[in-house]
N, C-alpha and C positions, 0 to 999 in steps of 0.2 A: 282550407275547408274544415278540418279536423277539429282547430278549437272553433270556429267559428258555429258549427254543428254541437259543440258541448255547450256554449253559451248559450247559442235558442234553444235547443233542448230540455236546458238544466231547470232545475224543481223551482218552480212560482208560486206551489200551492203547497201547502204543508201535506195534504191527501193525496198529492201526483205518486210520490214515493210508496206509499200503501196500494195506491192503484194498479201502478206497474207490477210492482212483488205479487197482485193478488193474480192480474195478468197471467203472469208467468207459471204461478203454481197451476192453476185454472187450467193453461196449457199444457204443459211441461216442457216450458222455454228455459234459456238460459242456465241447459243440464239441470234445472229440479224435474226431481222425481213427481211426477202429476198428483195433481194433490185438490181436486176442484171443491173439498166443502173448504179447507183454509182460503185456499183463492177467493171463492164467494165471500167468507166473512173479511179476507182484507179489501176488498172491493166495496164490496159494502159500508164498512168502518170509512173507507176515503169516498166514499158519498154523504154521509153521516156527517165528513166535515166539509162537504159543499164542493167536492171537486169537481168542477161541469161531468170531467169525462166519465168518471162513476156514475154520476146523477146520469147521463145518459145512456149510459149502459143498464142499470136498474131498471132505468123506464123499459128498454129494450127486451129484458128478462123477466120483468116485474118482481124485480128482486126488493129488499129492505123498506116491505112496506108500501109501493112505486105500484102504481095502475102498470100493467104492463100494455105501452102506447107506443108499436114501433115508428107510428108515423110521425111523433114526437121525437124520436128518439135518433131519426133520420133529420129533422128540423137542425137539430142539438149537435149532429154531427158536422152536420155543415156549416153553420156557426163556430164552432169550434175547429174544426178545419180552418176556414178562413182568421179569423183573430189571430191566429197563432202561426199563419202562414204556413200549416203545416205539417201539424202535430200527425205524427207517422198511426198512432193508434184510431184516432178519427180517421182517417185516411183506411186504414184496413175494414173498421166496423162501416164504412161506406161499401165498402168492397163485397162485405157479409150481406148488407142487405140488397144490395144490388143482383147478386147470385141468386137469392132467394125471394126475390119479389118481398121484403119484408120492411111496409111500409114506403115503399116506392115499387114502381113498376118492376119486373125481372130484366134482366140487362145485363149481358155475358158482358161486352164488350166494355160498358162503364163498369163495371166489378173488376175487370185487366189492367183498366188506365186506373182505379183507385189502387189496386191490390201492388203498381208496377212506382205509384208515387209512395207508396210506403213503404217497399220494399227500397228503396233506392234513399231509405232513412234508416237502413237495417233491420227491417223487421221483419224477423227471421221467420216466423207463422204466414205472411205476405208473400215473402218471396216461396213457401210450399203453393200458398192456393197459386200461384201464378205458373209451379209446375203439373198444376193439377189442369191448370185452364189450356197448357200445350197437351198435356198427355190426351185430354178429350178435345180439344180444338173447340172450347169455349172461349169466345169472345177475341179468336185471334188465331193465327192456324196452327192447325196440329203440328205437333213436331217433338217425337218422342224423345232425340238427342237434348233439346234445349230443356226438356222437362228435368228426366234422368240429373244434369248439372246445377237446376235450381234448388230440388229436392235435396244433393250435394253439400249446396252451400248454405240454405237453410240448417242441413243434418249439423255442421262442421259448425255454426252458430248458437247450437246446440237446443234444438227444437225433436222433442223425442218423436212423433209423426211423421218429421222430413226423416227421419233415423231409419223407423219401418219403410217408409216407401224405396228408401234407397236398395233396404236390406231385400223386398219382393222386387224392386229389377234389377238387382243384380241376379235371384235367384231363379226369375222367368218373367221377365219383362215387364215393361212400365202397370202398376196396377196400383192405383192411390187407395191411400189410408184418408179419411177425413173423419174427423169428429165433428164437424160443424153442421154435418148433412140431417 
């Protein structure tokens, strides 16, 4: 599974690479220190060279110029989801708009099944909303044990959010951090 997951994975687009880095600062995954105006302009820049999932994130935001059109931007994810059999970041920006009504209907339940297919591609922001979705028993039952251990292995992935929530239940029980709200 392991090379087989680097080969579908690996960069098709020259902008995936800018995507991902702008991703991650955006968050503050993969231990960078959170950094959301670099994030936006590398995001931006890998839309600039036509990378779908930039170009749909932008719509999403209405970032770099981009009408901001989430119900486009839900269109785009799913196209790209599907093409790609997969792509773990469509798969979570499913998951965001699913939670939030934004551009489709509100839907705990399909935001779990997306946020549980991404995370189970490593995506270490995926696997916190999914302990966020046990801690409130969104979209699937509560269950403060299973949270507490997503939050864990998001933190140990190095997602600075799954970091804090670890850090508040350890210090007094399950109480999420989110930035996305």
């Amino acid at each position: 599974v392991g090379s087989e997951m680097c080969i579908r994975d690996r960069a098709e687009h020259a902008g995936q690479w800018l995507y991902e880095e702008g991703m991650a600062y955006n968050y503050g995954l993969n231990f960078k220190k959170r950094d959301v105006k670099r994030g936006r302009l590398m995001i931006e820049a890998s839309a600039s060279s036509g990378f779908p999932m930039a170009v749909a994130y932008c719509h999403y935001w209405g970032w770099n110029g981009m009408k901001k059109d989430r119900k486009r931007a839900v269109a785009m994810y799913v196209k790209i989801e599907q093409e790609t059999k997969g792509y773990h970041w469509a798969q979570f920006m499913l998951g965001v708009c699913f939670r939030h009504g934004d551009g489709t209907d509100q839907d705990y339940t399909k935001a779990f099944e997306w946020w549980t297919k991404s995370s189970e591609r490593e995506n270490s922001l995926a696997m916190c909303w999914i302990g966020i979705c046990y801690e409130k028993g969104q979209g699937c039952d509560q269950n403060q044990t299973k949270a507490v251990g997503l939050y864990e292995k998001s933190a140990n992935s190095g997602y600075c959010g799954a970091m804090f929530n670890c850090g508040v239940c350890y210090n007094s029980g399950p109480v999420s951090y989110t930035h996305l709200t």
